[in-house]
N, C-alpha and C positions, 0 to 999 in steps of 0.2 A: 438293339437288334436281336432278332430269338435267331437260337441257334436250331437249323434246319435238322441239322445230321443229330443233337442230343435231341431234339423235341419232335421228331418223325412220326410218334403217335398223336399228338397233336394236333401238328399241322395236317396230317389223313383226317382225323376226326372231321377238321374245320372246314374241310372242302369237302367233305361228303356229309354233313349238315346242311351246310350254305344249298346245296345240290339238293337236301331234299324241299327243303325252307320253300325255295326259289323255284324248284322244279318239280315237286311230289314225286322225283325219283327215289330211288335205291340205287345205286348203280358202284359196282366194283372200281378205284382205282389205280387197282396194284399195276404197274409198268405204264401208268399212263405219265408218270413224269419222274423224273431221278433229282439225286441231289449231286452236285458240283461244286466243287472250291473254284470260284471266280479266280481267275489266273492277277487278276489289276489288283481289285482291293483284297485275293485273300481269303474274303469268307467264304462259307456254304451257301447257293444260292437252288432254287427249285427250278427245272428247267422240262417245261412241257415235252413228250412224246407221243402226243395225243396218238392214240389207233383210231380204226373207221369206227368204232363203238364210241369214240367223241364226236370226231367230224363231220359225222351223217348230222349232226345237231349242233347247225352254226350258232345260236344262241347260245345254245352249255359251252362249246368251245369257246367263244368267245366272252363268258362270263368264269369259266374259269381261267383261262389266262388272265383275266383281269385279278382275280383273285391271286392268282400265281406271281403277277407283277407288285399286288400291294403288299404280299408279303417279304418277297425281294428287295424292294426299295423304300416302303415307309418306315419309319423309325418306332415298327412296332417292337415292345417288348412280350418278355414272357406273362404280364399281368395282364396288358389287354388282351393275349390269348385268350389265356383263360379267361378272363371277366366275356368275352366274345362264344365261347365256347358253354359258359355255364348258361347266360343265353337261350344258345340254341337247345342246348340239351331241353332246359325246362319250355320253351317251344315246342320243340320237340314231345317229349311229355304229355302236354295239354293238348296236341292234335292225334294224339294216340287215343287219348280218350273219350274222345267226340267221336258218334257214330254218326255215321251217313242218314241223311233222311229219304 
C-alpha cells in the first residue's frame, strides 16, 4: 500500500493527469481533499473535500472519488504508481505535441 502522507506529490500528480487524460482539464487540487490516518487500520487514507469547483461537474466528482477510493483500498504499491504515472506523463507529452486542425 503507498504511503499517502510520504508520496503527496505523486499521488497530486496522478489525479491531476488522470483529470487531464480523461477530461482535457487543468484544474487546481490544492484543498480539494486531505490526508488522514484511518483511526481502525492505522494508515493514511485520501479523503475528499470536494468544493463547488468539483461538484458543479458530477462526472469529475464522481471519477475522482473513484480514483480516491482505488487508491485507498487497492493494494496499490509505490511501483505501480509510478509505472501509472510515467504513463500519463508520456500521454501526456504526445498530446502536447499534436496541434489542433
Amino acid at each position: 500500500m503507498i504511503d499517502h502522507k510520504e508520496n503527496r506529490d505523486l499521488v497530486y500528480e496522478y489525479l491531476i493527469l488522470n483529470i487531464r487524460k480523461n477530461f482535457n482539464l487543468d484544474i487546481n487540487l490544492l484543498n480539494e481533499y486531505i490526508l488522514v490516518k484511518n483511526i481502525v487500520s492505522k494508515t493514511m487514507i485520501i479523503v475528499p473535500t470536494f468544493s463547488d469547483k468539483i461538484t458543479v461537474h458530477p462526472n469529475l466528482k464522481v471519477f475522482l472519488s473513484t480514483l480516491i477510493f482505488q487508491l485507498n483500498s487497492i493494494e496499490y504499491n509505490l511501483e505501480d504508481l509510478e509505472r501509472e504515472l510515467n504513463y500519463l506523463r508520456n500521454r501526456d507529452s504526445e498530446l502536447e505535441g499534436r496541434t489542433a486542425v
